[in-house]
C-alpha positions as CSV (number, residue, x, y, z in Angstrom):
1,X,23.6,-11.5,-9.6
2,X,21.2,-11.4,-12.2
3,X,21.0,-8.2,-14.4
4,X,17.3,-6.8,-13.7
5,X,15.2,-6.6,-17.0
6,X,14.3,-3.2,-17.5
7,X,10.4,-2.2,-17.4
8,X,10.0,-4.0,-14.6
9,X,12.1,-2.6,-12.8
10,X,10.8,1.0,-14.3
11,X,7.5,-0.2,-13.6
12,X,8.5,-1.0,-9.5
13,X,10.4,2.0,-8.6
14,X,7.7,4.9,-10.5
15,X,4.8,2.9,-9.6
16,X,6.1,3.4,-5.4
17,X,7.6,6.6,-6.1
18,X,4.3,7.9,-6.9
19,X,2.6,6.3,-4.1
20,X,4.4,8.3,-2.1
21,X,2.6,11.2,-3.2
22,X,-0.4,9.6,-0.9
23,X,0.2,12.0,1.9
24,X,-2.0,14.1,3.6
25,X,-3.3,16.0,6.1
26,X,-5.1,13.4,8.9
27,X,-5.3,15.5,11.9
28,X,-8.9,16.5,11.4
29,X,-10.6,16.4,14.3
30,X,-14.4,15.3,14.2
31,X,-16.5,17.8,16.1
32,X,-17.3,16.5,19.9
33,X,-20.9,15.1,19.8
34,X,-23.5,17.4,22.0
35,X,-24.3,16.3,25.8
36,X,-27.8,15.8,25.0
37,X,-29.2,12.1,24.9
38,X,-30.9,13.4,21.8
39,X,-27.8,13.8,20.0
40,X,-25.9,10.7,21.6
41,X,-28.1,8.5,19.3
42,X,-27.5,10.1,16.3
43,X,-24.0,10.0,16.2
44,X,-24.0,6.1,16.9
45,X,-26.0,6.1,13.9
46,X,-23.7,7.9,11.7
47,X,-20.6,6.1,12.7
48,X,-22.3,2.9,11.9
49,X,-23.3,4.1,8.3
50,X,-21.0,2.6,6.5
51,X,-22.3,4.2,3.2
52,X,-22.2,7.7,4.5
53,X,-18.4,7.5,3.5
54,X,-15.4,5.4,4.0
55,X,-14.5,4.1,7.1
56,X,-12.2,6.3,8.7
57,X,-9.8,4.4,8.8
58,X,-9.1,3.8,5.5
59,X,-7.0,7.0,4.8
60,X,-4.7,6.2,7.7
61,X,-4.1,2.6,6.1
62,X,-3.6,4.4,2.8
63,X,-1.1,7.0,4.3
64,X,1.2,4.4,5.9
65,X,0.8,2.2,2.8
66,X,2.7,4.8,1.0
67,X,5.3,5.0,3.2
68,X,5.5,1.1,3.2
69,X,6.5,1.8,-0.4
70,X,8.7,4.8,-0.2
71,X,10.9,2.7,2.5
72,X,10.7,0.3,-0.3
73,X,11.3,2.3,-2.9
74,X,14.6,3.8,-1.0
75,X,15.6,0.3,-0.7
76,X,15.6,-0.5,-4.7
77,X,17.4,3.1,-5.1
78,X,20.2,2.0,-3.1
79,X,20.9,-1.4,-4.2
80,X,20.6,-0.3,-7.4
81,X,23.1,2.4,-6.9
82,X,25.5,-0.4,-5.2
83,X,25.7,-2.6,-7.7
84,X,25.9,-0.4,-10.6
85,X,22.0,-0.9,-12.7
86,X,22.0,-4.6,-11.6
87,X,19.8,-6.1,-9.1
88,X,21.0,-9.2,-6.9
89,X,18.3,-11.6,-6.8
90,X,18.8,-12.3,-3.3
91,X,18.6,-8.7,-2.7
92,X,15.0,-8.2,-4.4
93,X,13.9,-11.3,-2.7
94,X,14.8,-9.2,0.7
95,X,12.8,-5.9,-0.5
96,X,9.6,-7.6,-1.7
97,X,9.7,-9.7,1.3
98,X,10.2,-6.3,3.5
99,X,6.8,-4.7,1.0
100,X,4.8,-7.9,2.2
101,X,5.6,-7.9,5.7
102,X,5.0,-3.9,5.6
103,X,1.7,-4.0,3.9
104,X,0.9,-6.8,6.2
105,X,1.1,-5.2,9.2
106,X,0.2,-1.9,7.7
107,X,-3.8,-3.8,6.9
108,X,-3.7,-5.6,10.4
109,X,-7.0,-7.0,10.9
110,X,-8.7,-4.5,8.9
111,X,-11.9,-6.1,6.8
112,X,-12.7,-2.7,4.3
113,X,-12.1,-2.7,0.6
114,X,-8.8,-0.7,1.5
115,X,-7.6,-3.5,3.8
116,X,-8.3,-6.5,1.8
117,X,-6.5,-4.8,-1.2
118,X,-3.7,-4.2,0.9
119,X,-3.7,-7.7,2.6
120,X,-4.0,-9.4,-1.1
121,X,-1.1,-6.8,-2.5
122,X,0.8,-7.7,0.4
123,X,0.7,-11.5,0.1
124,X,1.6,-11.2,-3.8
125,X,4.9,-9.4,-2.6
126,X,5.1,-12.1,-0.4
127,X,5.1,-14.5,-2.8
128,X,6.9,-12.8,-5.8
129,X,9.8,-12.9,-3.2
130,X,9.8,-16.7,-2.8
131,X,9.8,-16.9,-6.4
132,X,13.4,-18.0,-7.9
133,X,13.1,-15.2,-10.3
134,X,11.5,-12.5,-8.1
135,X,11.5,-9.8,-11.0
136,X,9.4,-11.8,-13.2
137,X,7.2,-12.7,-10.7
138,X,6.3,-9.6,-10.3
139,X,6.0,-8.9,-14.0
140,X,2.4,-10.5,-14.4
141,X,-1.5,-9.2,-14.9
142,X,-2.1,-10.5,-11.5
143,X,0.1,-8.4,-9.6
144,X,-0.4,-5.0,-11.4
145,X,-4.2,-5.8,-10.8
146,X,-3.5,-5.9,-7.1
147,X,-1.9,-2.5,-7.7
148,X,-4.6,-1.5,-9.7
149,X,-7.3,-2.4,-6.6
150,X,-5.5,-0.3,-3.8
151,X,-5.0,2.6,-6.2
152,X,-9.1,2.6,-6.3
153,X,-9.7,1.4,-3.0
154,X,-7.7,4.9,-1.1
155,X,-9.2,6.8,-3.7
156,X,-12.7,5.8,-2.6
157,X,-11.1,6.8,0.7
158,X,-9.8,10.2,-0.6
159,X,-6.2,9.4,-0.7
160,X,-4.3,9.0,-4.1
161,X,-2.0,6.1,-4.3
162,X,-0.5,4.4,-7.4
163,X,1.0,1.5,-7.2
């Protein structure tokens, strides 16, 4: 076991702590669009305006990102707890690996802002986890700029995130 330097590991579990404050309420419905062929048009147009808003689902991929990083935040809590303040290397290497795979699946094949800063986010995880020092890895401008790009990309999308 390695003893876990201390910001960051503050940095980790209160930057996914708070993404978990993403939440919120997706079960708007959009109103039906009218029987008319007149109005049939018109909503293919706005659905395909891609600068009328985000795309819709963008607040859905931020919504289960946060929960991607409360499960991964739980995960960190609990070790932590176990081993008394000190973090097992190979048990870090298991929760950033669990982050990645999460985020991954969590983008999909999803090509908006939101998704590729999830996608890249998730393959730094990825990688930080390889690393022989998994901590450190993640202690770098590169990751928290990662971060840095989903907590912009879901607030273009209306959610608040901060990773």
């Amino acid at each position: 076991m390695i003893r876990m330097r201390v910001l960051p590991a503050v940095l980790i579990g209160v930057s996914l702590m708070a993404l978990t404050a993403c939440g919120g309420d997706d079960t708007t419905a959009a109103p039906a669009p009218a029987p008319t062929t007149a109005a049939a048009p018109a909503a293919t147009d706005e659905a395909a305006a891609p600068a009328d808003g985000p795309a819709p689902d963008d607040k859905k991929l931020c919504t289960e990102a946060a929960a991607a990083a409360k499960k991964m935040t739980a995960d960190l809590v609990e070790v932590m707890k176990a081993s008394q303040g000190e973090m097992p290397t190979a048990e870090m290497k298991k929760i950033l690996a669990g982050l990645g795979d999460d985020l991954t699946k969590v983008a999909g094949s999803s090509d908006s802002e939101v998704g590729a800063a999830i996608k890249d986010f998730a393959a730094k995880s990825t990688e930080a986890a390889a690393a022989a020092d998994p901590v450190t890895a993640t202690d770098n401008e590169g990751y928290e700029q990662s971060g840095k790009d989903i907590n912009a990309a879901c607030k273009t999308a209306g959610v608040k995130v901060n990773f």
